[in-house]
PASEBA-1860 file (N, C-alpha, C; in nm, 3 decimals):
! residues 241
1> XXXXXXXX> 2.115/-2.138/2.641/2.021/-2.058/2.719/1.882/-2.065/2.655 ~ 1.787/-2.081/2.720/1.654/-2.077/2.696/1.665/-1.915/2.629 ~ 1.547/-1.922/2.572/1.492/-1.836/2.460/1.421/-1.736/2.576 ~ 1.388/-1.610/2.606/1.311/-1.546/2.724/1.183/-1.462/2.660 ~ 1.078/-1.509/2.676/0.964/-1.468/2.593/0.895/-1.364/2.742 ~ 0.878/-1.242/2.653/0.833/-1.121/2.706/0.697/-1.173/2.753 ~ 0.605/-1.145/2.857/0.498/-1.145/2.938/0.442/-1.007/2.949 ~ 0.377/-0.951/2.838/0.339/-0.802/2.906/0.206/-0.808/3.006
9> XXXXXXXX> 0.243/-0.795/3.128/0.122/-0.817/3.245/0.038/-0.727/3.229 ~ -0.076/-0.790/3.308/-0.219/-0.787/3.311/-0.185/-0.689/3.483 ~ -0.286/-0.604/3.528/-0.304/-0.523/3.618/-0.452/-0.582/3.718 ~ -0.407/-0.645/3.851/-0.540/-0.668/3.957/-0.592/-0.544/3.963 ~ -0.693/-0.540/3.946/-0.767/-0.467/3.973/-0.900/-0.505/4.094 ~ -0.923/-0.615/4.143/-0.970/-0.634/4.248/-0.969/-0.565/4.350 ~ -1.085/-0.572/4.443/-1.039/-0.535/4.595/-0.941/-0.649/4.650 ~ -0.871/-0.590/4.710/-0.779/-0.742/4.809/-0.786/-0.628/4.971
17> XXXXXXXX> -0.734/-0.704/5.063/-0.695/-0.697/5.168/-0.551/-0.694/5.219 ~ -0.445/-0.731/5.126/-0.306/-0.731/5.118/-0.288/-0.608/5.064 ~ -0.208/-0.509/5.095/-0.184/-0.375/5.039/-0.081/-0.403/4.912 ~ 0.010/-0.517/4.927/0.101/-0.538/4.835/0.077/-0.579/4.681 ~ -0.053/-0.638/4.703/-0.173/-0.667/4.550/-0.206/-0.618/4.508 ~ -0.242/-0.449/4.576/-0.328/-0.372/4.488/-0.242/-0.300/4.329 ~ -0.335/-0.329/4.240/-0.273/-0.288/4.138/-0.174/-0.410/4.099 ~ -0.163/-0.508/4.144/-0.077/-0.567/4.124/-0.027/-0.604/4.017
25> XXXXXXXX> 0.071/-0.612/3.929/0.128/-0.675/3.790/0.124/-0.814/3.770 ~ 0.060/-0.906/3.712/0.031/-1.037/3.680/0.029/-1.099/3.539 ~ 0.107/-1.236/3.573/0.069/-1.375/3.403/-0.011/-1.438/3.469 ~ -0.093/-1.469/3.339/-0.168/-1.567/3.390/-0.074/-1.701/3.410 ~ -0.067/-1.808/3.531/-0.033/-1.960/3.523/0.005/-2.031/3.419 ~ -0.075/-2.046/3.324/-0.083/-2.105/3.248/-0.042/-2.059/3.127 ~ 0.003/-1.956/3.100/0.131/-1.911/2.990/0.224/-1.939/3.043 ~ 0.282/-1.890/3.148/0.409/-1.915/3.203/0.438/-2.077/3.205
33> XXXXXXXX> 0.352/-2.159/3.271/0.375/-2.302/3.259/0.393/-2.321/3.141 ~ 0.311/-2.306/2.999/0.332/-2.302/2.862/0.488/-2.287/2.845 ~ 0.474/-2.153/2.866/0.631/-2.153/2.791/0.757/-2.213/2.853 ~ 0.740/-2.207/2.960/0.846/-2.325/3.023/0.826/-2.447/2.959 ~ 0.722/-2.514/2.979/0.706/-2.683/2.874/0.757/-2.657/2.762 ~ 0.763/-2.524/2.679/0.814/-2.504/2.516/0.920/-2.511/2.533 ~ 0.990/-2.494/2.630/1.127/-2.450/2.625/1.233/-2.304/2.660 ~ 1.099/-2.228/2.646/1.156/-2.076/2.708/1.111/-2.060/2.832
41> XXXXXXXX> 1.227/-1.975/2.859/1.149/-1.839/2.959/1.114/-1.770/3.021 ~ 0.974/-1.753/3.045/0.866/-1.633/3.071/0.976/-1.522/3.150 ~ 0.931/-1.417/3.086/0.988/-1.280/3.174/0.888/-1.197/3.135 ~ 0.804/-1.177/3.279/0.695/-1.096/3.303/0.716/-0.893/3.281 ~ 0.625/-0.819/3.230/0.657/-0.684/3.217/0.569/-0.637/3.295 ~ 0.592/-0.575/3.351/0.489/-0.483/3.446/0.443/-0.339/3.310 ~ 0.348/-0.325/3.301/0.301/-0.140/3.230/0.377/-0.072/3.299 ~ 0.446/0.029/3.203/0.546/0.135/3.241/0.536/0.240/3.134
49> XXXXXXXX> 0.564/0.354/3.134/0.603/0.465/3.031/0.635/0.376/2.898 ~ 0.510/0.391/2.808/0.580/0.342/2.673/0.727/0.433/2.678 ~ 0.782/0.527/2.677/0.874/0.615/2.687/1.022/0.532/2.725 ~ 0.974/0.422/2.811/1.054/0.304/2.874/1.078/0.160/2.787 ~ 0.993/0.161/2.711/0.998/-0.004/2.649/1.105/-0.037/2.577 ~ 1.231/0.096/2.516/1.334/0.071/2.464/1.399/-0.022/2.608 ~ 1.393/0.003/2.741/1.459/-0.022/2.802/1.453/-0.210/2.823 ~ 1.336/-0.224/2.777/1.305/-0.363/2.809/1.308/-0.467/2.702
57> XXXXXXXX> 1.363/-0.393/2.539/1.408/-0.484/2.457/1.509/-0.607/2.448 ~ 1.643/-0.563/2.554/1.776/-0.653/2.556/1.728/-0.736/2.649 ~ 1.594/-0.747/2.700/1.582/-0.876/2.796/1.476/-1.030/2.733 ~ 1.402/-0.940/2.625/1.375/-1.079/2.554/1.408/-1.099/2.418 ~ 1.374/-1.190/2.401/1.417/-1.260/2.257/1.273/-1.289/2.159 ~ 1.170/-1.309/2.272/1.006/-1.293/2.161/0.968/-1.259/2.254 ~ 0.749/-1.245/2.257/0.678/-1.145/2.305/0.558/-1.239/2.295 ~ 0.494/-1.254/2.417/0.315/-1.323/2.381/0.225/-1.195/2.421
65> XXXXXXXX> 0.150/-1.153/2.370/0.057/-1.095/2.407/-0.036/-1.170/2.486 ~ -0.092/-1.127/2.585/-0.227/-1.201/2.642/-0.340/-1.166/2.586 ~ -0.455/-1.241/2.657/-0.573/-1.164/2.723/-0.600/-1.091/2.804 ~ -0.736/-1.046/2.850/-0.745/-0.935/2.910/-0.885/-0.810/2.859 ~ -0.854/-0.699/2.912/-0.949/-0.623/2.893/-0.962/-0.545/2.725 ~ -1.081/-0.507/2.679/-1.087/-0.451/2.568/-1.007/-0.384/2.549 ~ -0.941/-0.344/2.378/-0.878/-0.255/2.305/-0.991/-0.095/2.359 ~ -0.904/-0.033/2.380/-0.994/0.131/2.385/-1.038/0.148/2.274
73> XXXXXXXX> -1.130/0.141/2.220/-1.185/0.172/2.056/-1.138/0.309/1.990 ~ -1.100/0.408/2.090/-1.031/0.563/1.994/-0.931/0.498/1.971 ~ -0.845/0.369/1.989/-0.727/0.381/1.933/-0.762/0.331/1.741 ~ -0.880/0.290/1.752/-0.918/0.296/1.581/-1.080/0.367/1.549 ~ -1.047/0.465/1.600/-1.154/0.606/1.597/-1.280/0.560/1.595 ~ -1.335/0.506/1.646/-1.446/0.484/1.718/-1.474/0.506/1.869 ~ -1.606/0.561/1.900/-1.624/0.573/2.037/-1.710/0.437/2.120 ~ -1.711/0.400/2.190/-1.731/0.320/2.322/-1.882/0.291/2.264
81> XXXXXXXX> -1.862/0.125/2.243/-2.031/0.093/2.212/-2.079/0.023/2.355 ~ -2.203/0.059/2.332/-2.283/0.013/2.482/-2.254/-0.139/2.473 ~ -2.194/-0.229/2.430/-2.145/-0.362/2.536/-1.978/-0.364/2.524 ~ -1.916/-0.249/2.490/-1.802/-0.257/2.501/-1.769/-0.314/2.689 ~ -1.652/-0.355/2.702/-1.591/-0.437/2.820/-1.538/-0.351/2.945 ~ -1.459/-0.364/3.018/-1.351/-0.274/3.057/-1.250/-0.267/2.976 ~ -1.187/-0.180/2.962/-1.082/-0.108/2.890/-0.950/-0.079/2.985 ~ -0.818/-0.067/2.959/-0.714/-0.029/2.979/-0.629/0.044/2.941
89> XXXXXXXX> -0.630/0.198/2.943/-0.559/0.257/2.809/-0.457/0.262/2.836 ~ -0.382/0.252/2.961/-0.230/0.279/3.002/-0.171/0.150/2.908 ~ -0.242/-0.030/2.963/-0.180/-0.117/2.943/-0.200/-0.110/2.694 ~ -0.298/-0.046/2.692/-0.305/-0.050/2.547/-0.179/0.066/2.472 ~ -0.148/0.121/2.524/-0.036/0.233/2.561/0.128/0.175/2.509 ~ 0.136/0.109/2.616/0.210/0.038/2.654/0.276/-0.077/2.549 ~ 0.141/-0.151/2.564/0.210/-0.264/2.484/0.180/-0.221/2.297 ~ 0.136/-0.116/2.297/0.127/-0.105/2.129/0.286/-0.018/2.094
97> XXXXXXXX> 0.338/0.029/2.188/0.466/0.066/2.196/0.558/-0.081/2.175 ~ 0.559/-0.146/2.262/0.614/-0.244/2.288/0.616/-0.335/2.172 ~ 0.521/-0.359/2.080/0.508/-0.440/1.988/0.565/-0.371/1.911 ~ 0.518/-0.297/1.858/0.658/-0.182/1.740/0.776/-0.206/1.775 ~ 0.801/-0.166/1.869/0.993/-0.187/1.904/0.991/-0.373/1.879 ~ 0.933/-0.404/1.944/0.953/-0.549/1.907/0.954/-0.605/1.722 ~ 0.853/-0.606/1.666/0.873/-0.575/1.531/1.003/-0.507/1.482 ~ 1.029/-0.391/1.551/1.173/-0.340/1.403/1.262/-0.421/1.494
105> XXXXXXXX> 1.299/-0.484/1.631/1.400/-0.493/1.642/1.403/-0.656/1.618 ~ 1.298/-0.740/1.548/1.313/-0.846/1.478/1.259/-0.933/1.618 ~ 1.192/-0.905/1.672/1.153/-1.012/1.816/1.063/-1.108/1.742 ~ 1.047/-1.229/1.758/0.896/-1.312/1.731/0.804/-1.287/1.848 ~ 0.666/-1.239/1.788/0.535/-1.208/1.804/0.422/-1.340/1.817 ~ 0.396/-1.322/1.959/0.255/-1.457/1.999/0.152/-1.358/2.063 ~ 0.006/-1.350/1.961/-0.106/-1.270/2.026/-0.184/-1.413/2.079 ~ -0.273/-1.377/2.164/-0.353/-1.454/2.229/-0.474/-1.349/2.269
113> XXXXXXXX> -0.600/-1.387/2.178/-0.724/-1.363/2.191/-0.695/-1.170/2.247 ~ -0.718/-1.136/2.345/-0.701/-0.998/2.360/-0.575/-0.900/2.221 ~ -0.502/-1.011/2.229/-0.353/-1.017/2.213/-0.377/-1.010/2.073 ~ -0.443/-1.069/1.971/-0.459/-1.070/1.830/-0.490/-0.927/1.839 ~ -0.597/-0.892/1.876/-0.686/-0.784/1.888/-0.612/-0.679/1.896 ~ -0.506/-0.675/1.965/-0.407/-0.535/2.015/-0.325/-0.525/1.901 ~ -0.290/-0.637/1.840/-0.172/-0.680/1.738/-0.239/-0.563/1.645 ~ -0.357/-0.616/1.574/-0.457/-0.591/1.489/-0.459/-0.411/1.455
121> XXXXXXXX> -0.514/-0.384/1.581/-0.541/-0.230/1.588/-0.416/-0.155/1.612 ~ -0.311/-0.210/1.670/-0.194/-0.104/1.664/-0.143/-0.136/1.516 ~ -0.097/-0.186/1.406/-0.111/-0.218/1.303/-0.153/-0.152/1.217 ~ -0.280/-0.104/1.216/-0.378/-0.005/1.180/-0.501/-0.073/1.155 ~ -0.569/-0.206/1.186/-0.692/-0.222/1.165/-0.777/-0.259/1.261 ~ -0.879/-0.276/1.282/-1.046/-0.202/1.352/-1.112/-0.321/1.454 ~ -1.163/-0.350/1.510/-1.280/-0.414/1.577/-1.394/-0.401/1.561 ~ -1.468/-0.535/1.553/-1.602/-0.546/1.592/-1.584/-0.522/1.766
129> XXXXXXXX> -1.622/-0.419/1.807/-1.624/-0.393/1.972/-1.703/-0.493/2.038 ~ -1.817/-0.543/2.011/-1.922/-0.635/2.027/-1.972/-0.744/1.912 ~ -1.940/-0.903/1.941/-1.992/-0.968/1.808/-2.136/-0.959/1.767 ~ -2.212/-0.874/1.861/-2.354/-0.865/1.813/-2.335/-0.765/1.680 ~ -2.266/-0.673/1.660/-2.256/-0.585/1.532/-2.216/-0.631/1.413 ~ -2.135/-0.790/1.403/-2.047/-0.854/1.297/-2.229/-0.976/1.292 ~ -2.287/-0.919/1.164/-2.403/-0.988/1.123/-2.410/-1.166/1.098 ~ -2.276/-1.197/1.084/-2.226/-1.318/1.062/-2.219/-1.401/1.149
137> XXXXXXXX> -2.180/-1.310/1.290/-2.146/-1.417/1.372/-2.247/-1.525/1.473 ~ -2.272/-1.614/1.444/-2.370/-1.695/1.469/-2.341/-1.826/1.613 ~ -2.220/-1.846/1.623/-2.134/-1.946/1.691/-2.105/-1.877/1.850 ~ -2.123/-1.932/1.940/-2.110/-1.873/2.076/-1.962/-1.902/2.103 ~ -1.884/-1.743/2.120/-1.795/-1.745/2.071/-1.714/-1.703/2.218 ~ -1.853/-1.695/2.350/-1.813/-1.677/2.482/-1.845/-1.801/2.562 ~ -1.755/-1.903/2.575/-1.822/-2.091/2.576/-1.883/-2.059/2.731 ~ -1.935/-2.119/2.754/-2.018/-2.164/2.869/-1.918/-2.261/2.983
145> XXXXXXXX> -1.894/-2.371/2.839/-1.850/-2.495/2.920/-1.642/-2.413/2.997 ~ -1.599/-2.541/3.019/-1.495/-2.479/3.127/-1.379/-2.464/3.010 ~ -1.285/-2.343/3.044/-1.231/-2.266/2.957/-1.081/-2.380/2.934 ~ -1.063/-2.521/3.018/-0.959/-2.575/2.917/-1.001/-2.716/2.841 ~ -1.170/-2.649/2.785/-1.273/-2.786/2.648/-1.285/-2.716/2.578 ~ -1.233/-2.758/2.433/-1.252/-2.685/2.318/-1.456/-2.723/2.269 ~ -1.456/-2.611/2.205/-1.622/-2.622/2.173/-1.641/-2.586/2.075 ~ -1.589/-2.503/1.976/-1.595/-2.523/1.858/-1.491/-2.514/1.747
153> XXXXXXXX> -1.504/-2.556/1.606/-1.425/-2.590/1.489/-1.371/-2.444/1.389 ~ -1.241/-2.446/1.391/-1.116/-2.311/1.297/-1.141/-2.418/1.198 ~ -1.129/-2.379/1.054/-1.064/-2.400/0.955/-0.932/-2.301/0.932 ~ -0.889/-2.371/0.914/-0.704/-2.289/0.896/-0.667/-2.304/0.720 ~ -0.629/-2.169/0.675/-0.544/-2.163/0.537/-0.447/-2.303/0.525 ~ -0.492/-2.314/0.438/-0.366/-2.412/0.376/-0.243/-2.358/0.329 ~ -0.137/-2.402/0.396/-0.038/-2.307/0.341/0.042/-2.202/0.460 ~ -0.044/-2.212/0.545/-0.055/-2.098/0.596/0.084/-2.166/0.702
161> XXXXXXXX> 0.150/-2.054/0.785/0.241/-2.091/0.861/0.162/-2.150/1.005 ~ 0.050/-2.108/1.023/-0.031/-2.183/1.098/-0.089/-2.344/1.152 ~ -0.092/-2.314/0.961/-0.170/-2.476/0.930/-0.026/-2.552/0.946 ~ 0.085/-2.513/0.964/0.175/-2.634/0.921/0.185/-2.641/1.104 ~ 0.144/-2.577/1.183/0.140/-2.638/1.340/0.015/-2.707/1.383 ~ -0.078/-2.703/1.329/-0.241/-2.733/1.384/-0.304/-2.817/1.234 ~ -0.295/-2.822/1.144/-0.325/-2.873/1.022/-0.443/-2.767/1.001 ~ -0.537/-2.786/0.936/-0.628/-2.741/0.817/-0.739/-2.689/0.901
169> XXXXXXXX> -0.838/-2.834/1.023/-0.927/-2.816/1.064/-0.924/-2.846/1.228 ~ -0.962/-2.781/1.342/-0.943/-2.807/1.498/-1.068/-2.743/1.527 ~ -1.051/-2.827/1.707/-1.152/-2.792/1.763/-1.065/-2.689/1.864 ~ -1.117/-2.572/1.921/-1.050/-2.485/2.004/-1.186/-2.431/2.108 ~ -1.100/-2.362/2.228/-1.208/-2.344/2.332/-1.200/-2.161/2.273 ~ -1.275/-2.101/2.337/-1.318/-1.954/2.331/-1.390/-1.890/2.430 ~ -1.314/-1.748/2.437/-1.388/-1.669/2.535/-1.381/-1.518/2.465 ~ -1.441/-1.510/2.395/-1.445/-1.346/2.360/-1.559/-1.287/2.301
177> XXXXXXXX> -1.568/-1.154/2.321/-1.701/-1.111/2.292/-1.653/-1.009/2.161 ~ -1.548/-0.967/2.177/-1.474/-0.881/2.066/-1.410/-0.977/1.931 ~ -1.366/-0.916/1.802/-1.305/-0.984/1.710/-1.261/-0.875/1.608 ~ -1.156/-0.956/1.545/-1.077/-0.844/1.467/-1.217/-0.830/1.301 ~ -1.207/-0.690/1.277/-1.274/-0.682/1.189/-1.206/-0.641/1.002 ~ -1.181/-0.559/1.040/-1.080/-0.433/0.896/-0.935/-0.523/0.976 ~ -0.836/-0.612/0.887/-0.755/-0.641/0.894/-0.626/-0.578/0.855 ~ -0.560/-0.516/0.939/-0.443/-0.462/0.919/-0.328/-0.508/0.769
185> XXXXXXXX> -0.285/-0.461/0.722/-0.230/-0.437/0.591/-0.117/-0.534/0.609 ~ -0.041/-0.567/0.718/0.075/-0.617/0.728/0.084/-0.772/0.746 ~ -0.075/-0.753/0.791/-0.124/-0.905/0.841/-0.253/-0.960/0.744 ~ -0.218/-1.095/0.755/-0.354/-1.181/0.732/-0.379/-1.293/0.747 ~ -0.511/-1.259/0.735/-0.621/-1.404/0.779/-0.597/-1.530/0.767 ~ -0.612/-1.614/0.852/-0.534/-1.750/0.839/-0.628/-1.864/0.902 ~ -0.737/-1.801/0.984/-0.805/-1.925/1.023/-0.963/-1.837/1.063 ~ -1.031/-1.924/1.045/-1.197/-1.833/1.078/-1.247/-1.956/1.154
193> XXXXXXXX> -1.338/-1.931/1.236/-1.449/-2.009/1.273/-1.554/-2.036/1.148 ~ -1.676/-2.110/1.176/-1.724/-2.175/1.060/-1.830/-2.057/1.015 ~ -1.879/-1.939/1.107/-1.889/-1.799/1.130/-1.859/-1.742/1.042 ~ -1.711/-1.724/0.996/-1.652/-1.641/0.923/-1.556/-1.581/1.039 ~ -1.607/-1.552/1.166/-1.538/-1.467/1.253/-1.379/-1.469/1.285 ~ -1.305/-1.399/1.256/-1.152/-1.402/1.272/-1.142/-1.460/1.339 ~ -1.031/-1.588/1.318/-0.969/-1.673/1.437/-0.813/-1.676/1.492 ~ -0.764/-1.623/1.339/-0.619/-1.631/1.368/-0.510/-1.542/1.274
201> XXXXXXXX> -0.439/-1.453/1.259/-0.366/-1.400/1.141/-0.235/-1.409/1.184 ~ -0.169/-1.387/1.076/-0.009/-1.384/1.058/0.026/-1.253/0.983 ~ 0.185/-1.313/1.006/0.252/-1.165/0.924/0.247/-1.247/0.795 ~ 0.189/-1.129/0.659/0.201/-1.158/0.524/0.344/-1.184/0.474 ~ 0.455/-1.083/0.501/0.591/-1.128/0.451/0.655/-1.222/0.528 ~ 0.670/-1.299/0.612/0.718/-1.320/0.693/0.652/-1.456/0.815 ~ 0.724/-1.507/0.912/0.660/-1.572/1.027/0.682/-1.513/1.164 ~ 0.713/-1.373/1.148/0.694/-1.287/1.295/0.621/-1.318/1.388
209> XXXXXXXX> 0.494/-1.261/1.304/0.399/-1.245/1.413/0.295/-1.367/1.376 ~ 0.242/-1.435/1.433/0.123/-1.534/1.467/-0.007/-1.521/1.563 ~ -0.113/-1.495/1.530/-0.208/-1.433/1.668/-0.321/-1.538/1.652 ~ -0.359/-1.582/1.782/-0.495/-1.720/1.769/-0.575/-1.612/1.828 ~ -0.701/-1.639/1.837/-0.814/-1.573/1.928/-0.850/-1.683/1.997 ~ -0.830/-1.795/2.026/-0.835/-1.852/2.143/-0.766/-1.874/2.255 ~ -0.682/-1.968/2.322/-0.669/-1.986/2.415/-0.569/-2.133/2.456 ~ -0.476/-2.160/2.351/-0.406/-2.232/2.364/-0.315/-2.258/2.519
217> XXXXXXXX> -0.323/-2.187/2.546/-0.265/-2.191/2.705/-0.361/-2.284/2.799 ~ -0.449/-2.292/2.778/-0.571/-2.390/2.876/-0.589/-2.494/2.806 ~ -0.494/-2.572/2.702/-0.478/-2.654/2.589/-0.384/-2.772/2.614 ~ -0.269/-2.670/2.648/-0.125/-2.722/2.587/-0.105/-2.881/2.637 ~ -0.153/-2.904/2.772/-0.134/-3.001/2.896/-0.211/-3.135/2.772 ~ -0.308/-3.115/2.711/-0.406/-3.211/2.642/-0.387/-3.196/2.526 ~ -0.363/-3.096/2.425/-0.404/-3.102/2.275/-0.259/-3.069/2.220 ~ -0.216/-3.108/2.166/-0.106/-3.115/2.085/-0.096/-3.002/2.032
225> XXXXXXXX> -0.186/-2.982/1.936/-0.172/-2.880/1.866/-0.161/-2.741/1.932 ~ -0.207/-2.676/2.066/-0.213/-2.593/2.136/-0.034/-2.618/2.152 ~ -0.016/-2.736/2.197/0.145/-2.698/2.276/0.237/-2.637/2.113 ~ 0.165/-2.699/2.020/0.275/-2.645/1.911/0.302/-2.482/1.882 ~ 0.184/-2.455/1.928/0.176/-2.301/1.897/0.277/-2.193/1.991 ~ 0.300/-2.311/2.116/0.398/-2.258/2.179/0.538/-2.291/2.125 ~ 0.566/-2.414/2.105/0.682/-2.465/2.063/0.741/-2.396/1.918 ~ 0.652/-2.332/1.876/0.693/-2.310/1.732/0.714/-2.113/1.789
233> XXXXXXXX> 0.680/-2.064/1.902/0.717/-1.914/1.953/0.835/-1.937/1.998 ~ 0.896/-2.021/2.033/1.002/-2.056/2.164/1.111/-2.095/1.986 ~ 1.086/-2.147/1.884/1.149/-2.182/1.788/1.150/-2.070/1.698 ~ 1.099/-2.001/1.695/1.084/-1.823/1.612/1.179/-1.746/1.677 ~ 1.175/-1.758/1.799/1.248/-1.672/1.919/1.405/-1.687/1.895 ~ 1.373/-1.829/1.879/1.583/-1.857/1.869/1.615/-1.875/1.758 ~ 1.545/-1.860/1.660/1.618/-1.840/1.534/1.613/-1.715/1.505 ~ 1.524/-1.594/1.595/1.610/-1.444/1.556/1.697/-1.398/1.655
241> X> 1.727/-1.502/1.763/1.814/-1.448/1.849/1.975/-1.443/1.821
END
């Protein structure tokens, strides 16, 4: 049996004209295609009563976080800076529940760009809400060009459980205006832009959890190294299953 990697969905929020859309629960394409090419999968979560997420443990075996809308900044006591994003507090709710239960009950952990970020702060550490506040960051870190061309260069830890899927140095695409800042205790740093700006962390004891801030999903079809990042979730997954 394929490995079934959790999808915690994203919420339309659009106007539509179909009554059946509104609000609708959504993956993006291109994870789901991902993890099928890896070998698992995808089983999408709709936001529900964290109160509920015990219920939705016996159906996967790992967990990708997506992208998506900003972390609510009170969840690491700060209030709302004037270029903060839209926000979601139900879906931040939700899946910071969801990742805990996932963690004790031994699931493997894939953040993706929003998804590092959520990892990060439920964890216990902080955001730059806006990269204009992180003095460092110098590298346009919201690309212009089309979101599946990488545009700029990670250096990755040596050593790192990272580097042994992507090697040392890559080019990756980017879309974010947020970045992890105060790094959670459980996790660490594993790849920066040439910035300094967080690119990627892991679990310190362990190969649980793995989080990119880019965008390996708009990758996988062309860059090798993007599909590994899947192949190596779908290979985490079934060796704690």
């Amino acid at each position: 049996m394929r490995p079934r990697i959790a999808l915690p969905a994203d919420t339309l929020g659009e106007a539509t004209n179909i009554i059946n859309e509104r609000n609708a629960a959504f993956a993006p394409r291109p994870v789901v295609e991902a993890i099928v090419a890896a070998g698992g999968l995808p089983v999408i979560l709709p936001t529900v009563d964290p109160d509920l997420v015990a219920d939705y443990l016996p159906l996967f075996d790992g967990v990708a976080f997506l992208g998506g809308a900003d972390v609510d900044p009170t969840f690491y006591q700060e209030e709302p800076h004037l270029q903060l994003g839209k926000t979601d507090r139900k879906r931040d709710l939700f899946e910071m529940a969801l990742l805990k239960a996932a963690i004790d009950s031994n699931k493997a952990v894939l953040g993706i760009c929003r998804g590092l970020q959520l990892i990060n702060v439920t964890l216990g550490g902080t955001l730059y809400q806006d990269l204009g506040e992180n003095p460092s960051a110098k590298i346009k870190h919201s690309q212009a060009a089309f979101g599946n061309q990488v545009t700029h260069h990670v250096t990755v830890t040596a050593g790192s459980h990272l580097a042994q899927i992507t090697g040392e140095r890559l080019l990756v695409n980017s879309r974010h205006h947020q970045a992890a800042k105060t790094i959670a205790l459980d996790l660490t740093v594993t790849a920066r832009a040439d910035d300094q700006v967080v690119e990627a962390v892991e679990s310190t004891a362990s190969d649980q959890i793995l989080a990119v801030q880019w965008h390996p999903e708009n990758l996988f079809k062309h860059e090798e190294t993007a599909m590994g990042i899947f192949t190596n979730l779908i290979k985490r997954a079934a060796d704690r299953t």
